[in-house]
PDB file of N, CA, C and O in Angstrom:
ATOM      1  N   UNK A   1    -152.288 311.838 346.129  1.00  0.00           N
ATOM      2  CA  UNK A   1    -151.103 311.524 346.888  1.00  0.00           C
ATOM      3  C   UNK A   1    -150.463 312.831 347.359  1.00  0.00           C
ATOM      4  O   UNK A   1    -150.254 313.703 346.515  1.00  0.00           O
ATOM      5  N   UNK A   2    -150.171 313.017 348.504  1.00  0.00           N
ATOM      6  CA  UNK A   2    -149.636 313.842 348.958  1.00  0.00           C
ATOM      7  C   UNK A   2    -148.132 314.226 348.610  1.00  0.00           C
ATOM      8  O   UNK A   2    -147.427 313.586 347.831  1.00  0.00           O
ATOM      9  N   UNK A   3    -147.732 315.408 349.329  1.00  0.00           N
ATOM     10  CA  UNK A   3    -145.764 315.786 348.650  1.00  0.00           C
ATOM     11  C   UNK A   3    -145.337 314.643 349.286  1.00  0.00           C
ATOM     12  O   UNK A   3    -144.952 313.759 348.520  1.00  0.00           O
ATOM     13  N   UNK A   4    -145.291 314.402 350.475  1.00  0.00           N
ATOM     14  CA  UNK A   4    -144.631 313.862 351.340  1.00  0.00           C
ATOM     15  C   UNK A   4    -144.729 312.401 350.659  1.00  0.00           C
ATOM     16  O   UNK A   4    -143.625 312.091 350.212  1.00  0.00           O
ATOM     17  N   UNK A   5    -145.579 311.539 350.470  1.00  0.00           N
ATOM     18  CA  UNK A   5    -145.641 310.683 350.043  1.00  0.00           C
ATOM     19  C   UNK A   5    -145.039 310.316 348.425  1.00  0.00           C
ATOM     20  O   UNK A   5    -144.259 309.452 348.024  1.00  0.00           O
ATOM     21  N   UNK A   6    -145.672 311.225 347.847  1.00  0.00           N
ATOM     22  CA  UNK A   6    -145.238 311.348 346.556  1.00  0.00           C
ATOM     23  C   UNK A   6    -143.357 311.173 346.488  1.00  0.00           C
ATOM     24  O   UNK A   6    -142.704 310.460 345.726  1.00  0.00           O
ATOM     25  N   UNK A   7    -142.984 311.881 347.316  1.00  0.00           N
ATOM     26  CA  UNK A   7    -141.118 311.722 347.727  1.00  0.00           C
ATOM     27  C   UNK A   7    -140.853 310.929 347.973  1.00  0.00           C
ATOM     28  O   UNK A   7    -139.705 310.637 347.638  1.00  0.00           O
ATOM     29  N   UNK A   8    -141.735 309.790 348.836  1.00  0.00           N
ATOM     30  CA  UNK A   8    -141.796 308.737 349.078  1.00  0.00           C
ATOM     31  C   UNK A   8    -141.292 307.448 348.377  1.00  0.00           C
ATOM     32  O   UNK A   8    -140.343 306.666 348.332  1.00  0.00           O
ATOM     33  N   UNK A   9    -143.047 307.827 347.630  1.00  0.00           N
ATOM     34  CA  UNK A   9    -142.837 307.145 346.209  1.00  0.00           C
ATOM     35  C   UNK A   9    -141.651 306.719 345.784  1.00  0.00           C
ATOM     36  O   UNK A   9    -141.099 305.630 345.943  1.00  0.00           O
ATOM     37  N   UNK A  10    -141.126 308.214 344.921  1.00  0.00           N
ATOM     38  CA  UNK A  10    -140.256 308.456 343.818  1.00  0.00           C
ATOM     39  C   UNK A  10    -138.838 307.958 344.654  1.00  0.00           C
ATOM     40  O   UNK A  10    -137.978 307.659 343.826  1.00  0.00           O
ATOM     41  N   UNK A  11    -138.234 307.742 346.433  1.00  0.00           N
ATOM     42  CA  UNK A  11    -137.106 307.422 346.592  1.00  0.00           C
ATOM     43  C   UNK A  11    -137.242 305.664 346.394  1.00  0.00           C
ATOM     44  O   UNK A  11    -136.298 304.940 346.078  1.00  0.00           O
ATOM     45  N   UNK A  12    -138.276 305.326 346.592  1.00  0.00           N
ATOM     46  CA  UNK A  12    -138.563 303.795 346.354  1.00  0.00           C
ATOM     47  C   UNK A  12    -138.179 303.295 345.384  1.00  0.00           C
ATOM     48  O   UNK A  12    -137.373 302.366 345.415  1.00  0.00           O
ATOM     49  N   UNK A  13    -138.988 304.124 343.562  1.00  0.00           N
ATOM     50  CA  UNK A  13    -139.260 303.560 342.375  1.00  0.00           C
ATOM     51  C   UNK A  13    -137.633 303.864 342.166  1.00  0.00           C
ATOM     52  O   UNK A  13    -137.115 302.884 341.630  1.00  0.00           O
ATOM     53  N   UNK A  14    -136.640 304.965 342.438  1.00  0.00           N
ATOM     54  CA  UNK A  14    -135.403 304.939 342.138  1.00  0.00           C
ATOM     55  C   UNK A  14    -134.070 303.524 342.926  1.00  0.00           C
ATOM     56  O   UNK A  14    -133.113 302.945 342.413  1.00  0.00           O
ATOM     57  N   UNK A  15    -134.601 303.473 344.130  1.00  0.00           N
ATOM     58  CA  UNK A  15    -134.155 302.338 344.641  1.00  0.00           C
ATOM     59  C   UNK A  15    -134.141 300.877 344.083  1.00  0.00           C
ATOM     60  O   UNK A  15    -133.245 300.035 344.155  1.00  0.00           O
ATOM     61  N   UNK A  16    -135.722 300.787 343.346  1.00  0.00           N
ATOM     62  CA  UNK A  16    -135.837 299.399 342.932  1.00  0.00           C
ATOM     63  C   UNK A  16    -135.066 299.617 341.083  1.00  0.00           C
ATOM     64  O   UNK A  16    -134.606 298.683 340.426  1.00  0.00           O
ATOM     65  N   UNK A  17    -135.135 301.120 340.612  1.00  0.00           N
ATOM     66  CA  UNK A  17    -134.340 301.014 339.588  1.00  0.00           C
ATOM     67  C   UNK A  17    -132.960 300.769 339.540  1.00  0.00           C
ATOM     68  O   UNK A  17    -132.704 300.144 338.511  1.00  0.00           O
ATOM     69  N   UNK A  18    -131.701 301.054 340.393  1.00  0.00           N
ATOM     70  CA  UNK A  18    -130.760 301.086 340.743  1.00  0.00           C
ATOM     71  C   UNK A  18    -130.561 299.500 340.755  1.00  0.00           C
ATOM     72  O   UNK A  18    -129.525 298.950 340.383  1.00  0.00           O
ATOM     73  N   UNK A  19    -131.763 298.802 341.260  1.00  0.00           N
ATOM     74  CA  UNK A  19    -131.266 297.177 341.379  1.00  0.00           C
ATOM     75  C   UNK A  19    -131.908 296.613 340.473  1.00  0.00           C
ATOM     76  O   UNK A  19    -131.728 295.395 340.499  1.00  0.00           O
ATOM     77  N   UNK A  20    -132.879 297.105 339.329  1.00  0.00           N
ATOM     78  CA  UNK A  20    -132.910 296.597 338.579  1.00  0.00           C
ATOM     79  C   UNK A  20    -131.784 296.661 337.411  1.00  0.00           C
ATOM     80  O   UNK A  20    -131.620 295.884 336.470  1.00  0.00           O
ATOM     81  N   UNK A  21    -131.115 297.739 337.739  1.00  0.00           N
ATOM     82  CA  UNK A  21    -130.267 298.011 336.193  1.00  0.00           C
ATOM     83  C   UNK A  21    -128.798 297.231 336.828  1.00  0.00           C
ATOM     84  O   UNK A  21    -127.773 296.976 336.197  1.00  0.00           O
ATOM     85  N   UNK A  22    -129.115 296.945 338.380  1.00  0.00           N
ATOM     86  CA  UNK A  22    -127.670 295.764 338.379  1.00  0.00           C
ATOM     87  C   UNK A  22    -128.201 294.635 337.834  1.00  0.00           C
ATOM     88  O   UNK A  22    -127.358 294.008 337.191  1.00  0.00           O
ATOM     89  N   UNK A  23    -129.177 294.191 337.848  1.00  0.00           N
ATOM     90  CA  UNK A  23    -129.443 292.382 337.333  1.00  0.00           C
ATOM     91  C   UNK A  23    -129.647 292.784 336.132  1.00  0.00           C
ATOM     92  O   UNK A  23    -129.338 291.806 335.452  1.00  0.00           O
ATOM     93  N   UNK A  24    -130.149 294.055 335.061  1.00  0.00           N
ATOM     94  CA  UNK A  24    -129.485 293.642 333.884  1.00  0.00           C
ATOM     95  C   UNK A  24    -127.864 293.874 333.298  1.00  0.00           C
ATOM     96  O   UNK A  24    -127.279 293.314 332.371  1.00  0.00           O
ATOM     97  N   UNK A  25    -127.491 294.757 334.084  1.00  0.00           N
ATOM     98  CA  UNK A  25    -125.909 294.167 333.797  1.00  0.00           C
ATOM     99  C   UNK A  25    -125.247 293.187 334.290  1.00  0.00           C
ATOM    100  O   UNK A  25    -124.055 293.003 334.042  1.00  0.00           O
ATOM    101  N   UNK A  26    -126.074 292.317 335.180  1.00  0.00           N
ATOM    102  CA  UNK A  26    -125.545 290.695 334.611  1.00  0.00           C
ATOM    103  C   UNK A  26    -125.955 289.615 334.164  1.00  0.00           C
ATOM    104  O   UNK A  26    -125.488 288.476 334.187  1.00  0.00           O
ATOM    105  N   UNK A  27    -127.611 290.411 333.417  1.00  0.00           N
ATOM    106  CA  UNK A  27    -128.160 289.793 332.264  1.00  0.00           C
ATOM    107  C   UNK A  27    -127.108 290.273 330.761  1.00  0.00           C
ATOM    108  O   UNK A  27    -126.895 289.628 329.735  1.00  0.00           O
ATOM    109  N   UNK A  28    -126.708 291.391 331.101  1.00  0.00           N
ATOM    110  CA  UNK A  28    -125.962 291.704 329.739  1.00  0.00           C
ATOM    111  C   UNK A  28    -124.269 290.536 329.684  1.00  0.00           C
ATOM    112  O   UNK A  28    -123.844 289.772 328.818  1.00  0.00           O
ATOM    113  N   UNK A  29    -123.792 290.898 330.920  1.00  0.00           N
ATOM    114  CA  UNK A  29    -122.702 289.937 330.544  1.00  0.00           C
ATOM    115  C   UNK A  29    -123.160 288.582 330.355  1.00  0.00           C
ATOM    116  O   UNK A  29    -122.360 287.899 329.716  1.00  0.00           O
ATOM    117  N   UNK A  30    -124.375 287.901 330.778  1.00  0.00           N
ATOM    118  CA  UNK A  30    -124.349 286.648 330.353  1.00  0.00           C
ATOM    119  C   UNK A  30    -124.517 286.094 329.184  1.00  0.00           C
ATOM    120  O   UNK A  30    -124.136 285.031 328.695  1.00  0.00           O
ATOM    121  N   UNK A  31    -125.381 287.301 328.664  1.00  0.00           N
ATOM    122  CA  UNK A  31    -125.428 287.307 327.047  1.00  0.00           C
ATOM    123  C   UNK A  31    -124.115 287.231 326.146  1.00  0.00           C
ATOM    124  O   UNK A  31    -123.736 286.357 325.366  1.00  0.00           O
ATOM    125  N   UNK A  32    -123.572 288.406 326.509  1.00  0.00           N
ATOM    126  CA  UNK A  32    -121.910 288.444 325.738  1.00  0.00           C
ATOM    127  C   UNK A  32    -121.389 287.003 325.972  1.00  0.00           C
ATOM    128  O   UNK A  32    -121.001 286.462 324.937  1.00  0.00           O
ATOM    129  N   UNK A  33    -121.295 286.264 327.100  1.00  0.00           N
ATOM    130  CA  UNK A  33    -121.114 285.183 327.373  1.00  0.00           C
ATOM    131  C   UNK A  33    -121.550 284.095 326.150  1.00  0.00           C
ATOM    132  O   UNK A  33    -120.717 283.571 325.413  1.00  0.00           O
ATOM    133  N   UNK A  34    -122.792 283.888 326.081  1.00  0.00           N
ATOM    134  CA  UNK A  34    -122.891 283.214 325.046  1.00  0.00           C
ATOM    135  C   UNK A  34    -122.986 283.551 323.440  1.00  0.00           C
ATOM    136  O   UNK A  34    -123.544 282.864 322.584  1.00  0.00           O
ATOM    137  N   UNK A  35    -122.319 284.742 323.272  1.00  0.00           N
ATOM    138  CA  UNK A  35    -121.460 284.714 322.105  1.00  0.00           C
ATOM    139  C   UNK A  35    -122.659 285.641 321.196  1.00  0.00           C
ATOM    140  O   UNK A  35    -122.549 285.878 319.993  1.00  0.00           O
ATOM    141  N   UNK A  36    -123.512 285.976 321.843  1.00  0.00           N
ATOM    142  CA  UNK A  36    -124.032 287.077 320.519  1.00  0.00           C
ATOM    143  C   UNK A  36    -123.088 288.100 320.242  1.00  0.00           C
ATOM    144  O   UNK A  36    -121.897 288.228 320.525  1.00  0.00           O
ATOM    145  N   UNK A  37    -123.962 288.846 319.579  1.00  0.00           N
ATOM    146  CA  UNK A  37    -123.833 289.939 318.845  1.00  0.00           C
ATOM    147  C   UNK A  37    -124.596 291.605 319.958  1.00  0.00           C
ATOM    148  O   UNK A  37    -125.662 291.772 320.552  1.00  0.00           O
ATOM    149  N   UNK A  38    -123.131 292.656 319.713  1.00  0.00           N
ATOM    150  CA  UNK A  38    -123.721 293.366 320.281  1.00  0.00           C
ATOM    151  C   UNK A  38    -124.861 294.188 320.313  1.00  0.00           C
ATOM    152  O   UNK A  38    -125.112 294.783 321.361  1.00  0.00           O
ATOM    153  N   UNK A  39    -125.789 294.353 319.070  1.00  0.00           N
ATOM    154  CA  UNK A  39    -127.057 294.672 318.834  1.00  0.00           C
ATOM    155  C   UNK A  39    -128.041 293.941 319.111  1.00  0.00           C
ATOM    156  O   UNK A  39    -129.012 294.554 319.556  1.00  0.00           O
ATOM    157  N   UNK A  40    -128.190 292.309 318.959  1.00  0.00           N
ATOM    158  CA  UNK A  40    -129.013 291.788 319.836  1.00  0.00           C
ATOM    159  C   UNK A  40    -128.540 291.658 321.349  1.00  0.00           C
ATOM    160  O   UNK A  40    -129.383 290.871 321.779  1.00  0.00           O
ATOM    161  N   UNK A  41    -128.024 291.841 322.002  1.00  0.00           N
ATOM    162  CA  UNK A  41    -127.421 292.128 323.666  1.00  0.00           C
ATOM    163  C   UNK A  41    -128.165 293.153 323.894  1.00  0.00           C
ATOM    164  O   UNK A  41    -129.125 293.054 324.659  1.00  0.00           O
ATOM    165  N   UNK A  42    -127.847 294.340 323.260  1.00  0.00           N
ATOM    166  CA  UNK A  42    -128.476 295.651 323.386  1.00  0.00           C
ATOM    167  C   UNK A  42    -130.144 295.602 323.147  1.00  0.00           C
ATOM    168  O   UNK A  42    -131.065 296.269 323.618  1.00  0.00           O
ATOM    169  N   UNK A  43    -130.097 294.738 322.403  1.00  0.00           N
ATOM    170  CA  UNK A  43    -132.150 294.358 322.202  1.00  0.00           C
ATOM    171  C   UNK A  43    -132.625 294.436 323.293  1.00  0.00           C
ATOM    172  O   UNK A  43    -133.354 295.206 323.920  1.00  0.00           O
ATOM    173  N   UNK A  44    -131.838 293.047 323.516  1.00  0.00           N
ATOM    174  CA  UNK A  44    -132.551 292.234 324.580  1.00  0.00           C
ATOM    175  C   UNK A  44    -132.556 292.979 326.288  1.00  0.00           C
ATOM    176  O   UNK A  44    -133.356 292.828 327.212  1.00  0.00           O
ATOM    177  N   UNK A  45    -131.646 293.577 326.209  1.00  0.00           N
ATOM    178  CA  UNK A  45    -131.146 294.559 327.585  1.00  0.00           C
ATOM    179  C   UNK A  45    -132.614 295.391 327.267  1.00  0.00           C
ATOM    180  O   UNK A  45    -133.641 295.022 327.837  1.00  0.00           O
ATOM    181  N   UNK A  46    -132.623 296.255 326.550  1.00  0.00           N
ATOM    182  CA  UNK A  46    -133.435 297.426 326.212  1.00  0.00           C
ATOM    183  C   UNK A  46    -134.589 297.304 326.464  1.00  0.00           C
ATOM    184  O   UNK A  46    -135.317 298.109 327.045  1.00  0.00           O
ATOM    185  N   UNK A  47    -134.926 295.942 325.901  1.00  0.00           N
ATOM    186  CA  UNK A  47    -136.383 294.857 325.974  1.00  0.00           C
ATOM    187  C   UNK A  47    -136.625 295.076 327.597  1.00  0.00           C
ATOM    188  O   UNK A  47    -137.493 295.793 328.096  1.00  0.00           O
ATOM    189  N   UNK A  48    -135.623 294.265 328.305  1.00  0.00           N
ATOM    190  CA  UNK A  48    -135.580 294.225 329.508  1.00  0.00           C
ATOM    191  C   UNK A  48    -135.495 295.626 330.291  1.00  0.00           C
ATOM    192  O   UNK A  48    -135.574 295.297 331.474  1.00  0.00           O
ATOM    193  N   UNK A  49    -135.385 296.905 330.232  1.00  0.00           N
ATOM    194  CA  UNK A  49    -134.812 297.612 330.931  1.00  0.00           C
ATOM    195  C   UNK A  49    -136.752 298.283 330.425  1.00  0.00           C
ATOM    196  O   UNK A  49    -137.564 298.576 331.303  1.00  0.00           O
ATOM    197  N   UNK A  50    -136.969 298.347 329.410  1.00  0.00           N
ATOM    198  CA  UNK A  50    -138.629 299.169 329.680  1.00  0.00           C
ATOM    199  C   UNK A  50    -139.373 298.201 330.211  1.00  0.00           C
ATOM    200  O   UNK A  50    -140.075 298.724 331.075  1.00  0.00           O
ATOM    201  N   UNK A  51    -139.652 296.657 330.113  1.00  0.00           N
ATOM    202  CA  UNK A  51    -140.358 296.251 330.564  1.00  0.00           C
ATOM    203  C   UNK A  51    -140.223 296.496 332.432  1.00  0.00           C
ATOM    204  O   UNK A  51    -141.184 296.528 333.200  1.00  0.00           O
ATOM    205  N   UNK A  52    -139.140 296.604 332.713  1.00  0.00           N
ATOM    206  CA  UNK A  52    -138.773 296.594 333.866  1.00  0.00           C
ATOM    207  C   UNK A  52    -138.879 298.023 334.797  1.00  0.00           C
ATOM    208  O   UNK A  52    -138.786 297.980 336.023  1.00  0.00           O
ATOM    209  N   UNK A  53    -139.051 299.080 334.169  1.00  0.00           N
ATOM    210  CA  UNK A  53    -139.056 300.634 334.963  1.00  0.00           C
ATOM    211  C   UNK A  53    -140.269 301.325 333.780  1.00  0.00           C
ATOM    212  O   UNK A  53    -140.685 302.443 334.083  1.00  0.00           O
ATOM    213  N   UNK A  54    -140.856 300.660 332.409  1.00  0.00           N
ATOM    214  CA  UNK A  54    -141.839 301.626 332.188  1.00  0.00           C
ATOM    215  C   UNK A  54    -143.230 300.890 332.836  1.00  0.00           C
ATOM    216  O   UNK A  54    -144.085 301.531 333.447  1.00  0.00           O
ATOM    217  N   UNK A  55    -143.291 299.552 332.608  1.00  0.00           N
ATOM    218  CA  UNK A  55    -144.237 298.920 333.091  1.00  0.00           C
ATOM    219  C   UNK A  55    -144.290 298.586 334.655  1.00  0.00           C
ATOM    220  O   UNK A  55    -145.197 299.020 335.365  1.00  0.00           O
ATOM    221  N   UNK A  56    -143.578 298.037 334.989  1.00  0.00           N
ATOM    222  CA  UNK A  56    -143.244 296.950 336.498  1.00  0.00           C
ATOM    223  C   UNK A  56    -143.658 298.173 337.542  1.00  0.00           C
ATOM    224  O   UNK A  56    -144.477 298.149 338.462  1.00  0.00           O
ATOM    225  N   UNK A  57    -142.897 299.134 337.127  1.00  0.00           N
ATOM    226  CA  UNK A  57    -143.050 300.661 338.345  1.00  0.00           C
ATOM    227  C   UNK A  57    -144.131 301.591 337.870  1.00  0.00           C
ATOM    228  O   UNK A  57    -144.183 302.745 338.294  1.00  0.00           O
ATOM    229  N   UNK A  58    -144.871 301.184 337.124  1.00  0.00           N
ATOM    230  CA  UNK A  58    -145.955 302.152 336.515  1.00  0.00           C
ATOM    231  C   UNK A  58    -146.993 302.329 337.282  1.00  0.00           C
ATOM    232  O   UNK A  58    -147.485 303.413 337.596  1.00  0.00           O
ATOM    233  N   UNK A  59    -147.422 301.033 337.666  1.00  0.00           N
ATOM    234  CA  UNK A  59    -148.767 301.437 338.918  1.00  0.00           C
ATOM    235  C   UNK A  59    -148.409 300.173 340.066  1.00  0.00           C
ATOM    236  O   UNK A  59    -149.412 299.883 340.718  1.00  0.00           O
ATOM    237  N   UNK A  60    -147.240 299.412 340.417  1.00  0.00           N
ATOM    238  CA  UNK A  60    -146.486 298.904 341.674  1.00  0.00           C
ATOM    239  C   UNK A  60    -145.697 298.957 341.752  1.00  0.00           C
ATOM    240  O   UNK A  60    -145.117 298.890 340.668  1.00  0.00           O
ATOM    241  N   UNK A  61    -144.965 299.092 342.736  1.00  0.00           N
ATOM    242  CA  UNK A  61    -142.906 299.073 343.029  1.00  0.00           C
ATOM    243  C   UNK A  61    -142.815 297.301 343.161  1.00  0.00           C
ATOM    244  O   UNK A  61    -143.018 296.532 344.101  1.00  0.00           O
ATOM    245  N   UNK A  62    -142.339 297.069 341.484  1.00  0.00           N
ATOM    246  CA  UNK A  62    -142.456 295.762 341.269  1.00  0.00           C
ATOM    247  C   UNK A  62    -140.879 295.358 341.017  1.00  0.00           C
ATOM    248  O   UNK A  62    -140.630 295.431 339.814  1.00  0.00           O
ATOM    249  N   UNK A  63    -139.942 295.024 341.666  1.00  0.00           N
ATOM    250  CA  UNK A  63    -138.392 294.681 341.115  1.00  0.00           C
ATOM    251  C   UNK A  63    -138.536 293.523 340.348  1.00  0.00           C
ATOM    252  O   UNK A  63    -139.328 292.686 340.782  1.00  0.00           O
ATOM    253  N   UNK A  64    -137.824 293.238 339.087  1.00  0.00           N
ATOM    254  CA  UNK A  64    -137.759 293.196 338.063  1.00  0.00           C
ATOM    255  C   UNK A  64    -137.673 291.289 338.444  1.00  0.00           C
ATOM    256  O   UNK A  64    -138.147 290.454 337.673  1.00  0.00           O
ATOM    257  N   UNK A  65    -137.087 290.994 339.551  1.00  0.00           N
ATOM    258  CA  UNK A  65    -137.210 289.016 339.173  1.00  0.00           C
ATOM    259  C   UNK A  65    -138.411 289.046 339.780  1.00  0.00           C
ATOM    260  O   UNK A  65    -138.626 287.851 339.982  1.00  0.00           O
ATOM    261  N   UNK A  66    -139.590 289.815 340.318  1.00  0.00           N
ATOM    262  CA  UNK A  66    -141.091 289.166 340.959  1.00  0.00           C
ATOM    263  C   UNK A  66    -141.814 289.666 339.519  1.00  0.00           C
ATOM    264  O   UNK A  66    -142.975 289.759 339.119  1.00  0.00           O
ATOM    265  N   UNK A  67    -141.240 289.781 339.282  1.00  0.00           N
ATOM    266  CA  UNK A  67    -142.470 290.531 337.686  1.00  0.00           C
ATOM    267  C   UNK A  67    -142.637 289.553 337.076  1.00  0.00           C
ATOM    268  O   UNK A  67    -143.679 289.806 336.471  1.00  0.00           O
ATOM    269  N   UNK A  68    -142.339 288.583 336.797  1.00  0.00           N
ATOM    270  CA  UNK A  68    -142.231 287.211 335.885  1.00  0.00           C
ATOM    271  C   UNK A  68    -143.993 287.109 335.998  1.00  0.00           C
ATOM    272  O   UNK A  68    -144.617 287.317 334.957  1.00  0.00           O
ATOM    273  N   UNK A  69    -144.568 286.872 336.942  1.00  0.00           N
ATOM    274  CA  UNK A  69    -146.333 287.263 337.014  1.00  0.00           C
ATOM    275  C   UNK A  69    -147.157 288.218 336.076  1.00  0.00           C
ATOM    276  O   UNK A  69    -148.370 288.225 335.866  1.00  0.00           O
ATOM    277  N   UNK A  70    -146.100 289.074 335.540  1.00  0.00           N
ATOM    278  CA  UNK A  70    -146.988 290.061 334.873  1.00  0.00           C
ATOM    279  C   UNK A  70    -146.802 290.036 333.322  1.00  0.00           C
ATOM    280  O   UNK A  70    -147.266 290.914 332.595  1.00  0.00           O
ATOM    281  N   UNK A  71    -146.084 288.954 332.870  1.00  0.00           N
ATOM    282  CA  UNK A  71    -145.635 289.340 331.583  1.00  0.00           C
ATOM    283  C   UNK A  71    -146.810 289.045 330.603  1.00  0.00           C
ATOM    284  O   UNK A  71    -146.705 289.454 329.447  1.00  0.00           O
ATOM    285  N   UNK A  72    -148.104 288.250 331.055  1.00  0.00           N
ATOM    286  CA  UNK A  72    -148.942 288.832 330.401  1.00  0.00           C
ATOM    287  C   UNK A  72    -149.582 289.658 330.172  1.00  0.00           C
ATOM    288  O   UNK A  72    -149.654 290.035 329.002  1.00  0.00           O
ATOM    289  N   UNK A  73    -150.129 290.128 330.918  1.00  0.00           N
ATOM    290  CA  UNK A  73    -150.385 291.999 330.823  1.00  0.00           C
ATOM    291  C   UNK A  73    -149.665 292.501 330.218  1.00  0.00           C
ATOM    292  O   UNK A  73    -150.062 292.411 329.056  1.00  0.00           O
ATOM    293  N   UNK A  74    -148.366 293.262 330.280  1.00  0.00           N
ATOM    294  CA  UNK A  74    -147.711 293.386 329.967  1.00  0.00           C
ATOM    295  C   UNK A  74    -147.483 293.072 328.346  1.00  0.00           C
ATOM    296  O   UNK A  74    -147.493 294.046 327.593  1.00  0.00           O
ATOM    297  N   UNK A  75    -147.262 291.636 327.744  1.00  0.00           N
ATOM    298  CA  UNK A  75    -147.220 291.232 326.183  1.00  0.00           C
ATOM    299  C   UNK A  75    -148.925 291.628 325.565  1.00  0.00           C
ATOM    300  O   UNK A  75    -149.171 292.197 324.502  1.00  0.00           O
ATOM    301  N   UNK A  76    -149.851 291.173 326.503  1.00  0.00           N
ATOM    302  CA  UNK A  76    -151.152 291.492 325.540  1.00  0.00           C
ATOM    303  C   UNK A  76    -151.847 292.989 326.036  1.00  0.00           C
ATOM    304  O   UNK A  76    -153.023 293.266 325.800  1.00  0.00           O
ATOM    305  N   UNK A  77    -151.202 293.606 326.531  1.00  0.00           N
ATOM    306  CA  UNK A  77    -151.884 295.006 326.824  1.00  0.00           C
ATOM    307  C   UNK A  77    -150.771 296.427 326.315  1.00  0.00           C
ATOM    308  O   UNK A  77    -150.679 297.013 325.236  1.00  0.00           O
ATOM    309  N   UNK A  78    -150.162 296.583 327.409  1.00  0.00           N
ATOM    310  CA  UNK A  78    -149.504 297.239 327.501  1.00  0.00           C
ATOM    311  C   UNK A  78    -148.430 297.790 326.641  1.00  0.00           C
ATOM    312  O   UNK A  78    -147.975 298.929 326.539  1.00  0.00           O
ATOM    313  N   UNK A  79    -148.039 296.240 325.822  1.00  0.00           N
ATOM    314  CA  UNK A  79    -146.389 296.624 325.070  1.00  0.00           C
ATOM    315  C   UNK A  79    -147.123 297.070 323.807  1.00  0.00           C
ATOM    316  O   UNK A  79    -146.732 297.964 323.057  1.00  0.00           O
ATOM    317  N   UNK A  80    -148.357 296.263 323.645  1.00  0.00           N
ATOM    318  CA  UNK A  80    -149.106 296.299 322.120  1.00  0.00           C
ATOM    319  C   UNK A  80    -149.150 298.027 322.270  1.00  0.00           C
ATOM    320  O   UNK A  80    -148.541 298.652 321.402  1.00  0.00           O
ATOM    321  N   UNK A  81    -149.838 298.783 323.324  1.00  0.00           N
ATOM    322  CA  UNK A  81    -150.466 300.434 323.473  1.00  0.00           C
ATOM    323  C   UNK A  81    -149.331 300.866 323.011  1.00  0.00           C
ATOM    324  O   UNK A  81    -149.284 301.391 321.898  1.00  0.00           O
ATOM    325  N   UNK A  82    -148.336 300.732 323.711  1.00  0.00           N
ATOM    326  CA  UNK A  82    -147.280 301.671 324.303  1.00  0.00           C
ATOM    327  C   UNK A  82    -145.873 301.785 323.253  1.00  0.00           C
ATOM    328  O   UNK A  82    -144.916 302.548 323.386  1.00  0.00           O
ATOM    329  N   UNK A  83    -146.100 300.793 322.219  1.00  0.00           N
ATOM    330  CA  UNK A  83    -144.830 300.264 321.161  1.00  0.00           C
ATOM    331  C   UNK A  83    -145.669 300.653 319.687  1.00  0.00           C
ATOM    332  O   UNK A  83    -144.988 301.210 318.826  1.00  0.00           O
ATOM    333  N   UNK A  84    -146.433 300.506 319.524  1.00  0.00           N
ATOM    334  CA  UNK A  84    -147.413 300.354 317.935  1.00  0.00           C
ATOM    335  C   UNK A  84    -147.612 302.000 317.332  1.00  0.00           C
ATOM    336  O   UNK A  84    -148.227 302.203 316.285  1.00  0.00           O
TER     337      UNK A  84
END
């Protein structure tokens, strides 16, 4: 990949991060909403925030509600490598 492209890239994968980390802050308030606890909120955000910018943007500029397709990969490949 070239510079030029490569810049490319990287203004994209920051673009689709910026809107991914708005839909989980209003995955996080919906949580508070139903009355957990702030350590599981924070799980579940956290859960959501690598699956969403270590995987999703790893090898496609994938925003975070079309990813729902990948969560197998993802549960039987990837989280097993990358967490264990």
């Amino acid at each position: 990949m070239e510079d030029k492209e490569y810049k490319q890239w990287e203004r994209q994968v920051e673009k689709v991060k910026k809107h991914n980390e708005q839909l989980l802050i209003e995955f996080q308030q919906w949580l508070k909403k139903q009355s957990l606890k702030p350590k599981t909120i924070n799980n579940h955000v956290d859960n959501m925030r690598f699956y969403a910018n270590e995987f999703l943007l790893r090898y496609d500029i994938i925003p975070i509600e079309k990813g729902t397709t990948e969560i197998g990969s993802y549960l039987g490949d990837f989280f097993i490598r990358k967490t264990s």
